[in-house]
C-alpha positions as CSV (number, residue, x, y, z in Angstrom):
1,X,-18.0,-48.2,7.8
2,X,-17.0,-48.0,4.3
3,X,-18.8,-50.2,1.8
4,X,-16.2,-52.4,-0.9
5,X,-16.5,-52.5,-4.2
6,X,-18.2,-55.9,-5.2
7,X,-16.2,-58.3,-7.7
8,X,-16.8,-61.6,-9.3
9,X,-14.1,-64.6,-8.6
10,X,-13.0,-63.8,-12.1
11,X,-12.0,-60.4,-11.2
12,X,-10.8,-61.3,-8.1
13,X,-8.6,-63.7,-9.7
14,X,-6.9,-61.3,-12.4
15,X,-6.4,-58.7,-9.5
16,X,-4.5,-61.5,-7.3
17,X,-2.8,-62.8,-10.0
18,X,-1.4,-59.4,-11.3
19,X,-0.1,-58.8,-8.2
20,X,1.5,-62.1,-8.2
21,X,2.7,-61.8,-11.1
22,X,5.0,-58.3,-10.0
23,X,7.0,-60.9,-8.3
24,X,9.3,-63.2,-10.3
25,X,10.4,-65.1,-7.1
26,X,6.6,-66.4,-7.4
27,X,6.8,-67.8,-10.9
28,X,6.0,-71.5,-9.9
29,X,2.1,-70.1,-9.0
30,X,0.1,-70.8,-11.4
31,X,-3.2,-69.8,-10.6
32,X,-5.5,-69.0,-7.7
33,X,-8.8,-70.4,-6.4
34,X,-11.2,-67.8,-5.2
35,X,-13.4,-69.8,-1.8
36,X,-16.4,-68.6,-0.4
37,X,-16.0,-69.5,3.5
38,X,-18.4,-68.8,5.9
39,X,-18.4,-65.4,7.1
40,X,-17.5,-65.3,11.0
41,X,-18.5,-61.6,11.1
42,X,-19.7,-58.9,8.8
43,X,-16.3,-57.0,8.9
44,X,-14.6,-60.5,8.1
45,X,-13.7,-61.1,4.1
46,X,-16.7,-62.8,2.4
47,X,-14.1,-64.9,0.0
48,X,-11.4,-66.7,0.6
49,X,-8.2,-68.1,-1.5
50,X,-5.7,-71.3,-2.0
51,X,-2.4,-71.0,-4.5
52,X,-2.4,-73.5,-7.4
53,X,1.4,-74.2,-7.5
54,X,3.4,-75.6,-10.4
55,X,4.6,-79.5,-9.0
56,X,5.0,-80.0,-5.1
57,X,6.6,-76.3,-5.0
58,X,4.7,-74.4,-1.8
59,X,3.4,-70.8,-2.1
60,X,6.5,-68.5,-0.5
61,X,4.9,-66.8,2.5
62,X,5.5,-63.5,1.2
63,X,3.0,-64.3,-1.7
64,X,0.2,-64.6,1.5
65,X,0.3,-61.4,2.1
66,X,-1.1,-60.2,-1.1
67,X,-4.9,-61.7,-0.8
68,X,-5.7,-59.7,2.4
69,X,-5.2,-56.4,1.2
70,X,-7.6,-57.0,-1.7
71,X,-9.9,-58.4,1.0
72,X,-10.1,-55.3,2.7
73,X,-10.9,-53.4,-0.8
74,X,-12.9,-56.1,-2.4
75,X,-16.2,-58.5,-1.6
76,X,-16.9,-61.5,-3.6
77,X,-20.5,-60.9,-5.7
């Protein structure tokens, strides 16, 4: 088992958000909110996420799959 590089929610947050960011369609996100939930299992990401959306717009699904590939490179510190 490889061990992931360890990142604060800061740095987690840039890294989302510059991938967000590579998609106009995503514009109305504003931010994201790095979560600790409980971890189910060690192989499990240790941090979690929610979209901070401009109005009553919702987070397109395609901008969902963007979080869990940083999850598999990244833990929360």
């Amino acid at each position: 088992m490889t061990t992931k590089q360890k990142k604060t929610k800061a740095e987690l947050t840039f890294l989302v958000m510059l991938e967000i960011r590579r998609h106009l369609e995503y514009d109305h996100i504003l931010n994201v909110a790095i979560t600790r939930p409980p971890q189910r299992a060690s192989h499990h990401p240790n941090w979690g996420f929610a979209w901070i959306v401009d109005g009553k717009a919702i987070a397109p699904e395609g901008a969902a799959k963007i979080a869990p590939g940083l999850q598999a490179q990244f833990d929360l510190i």
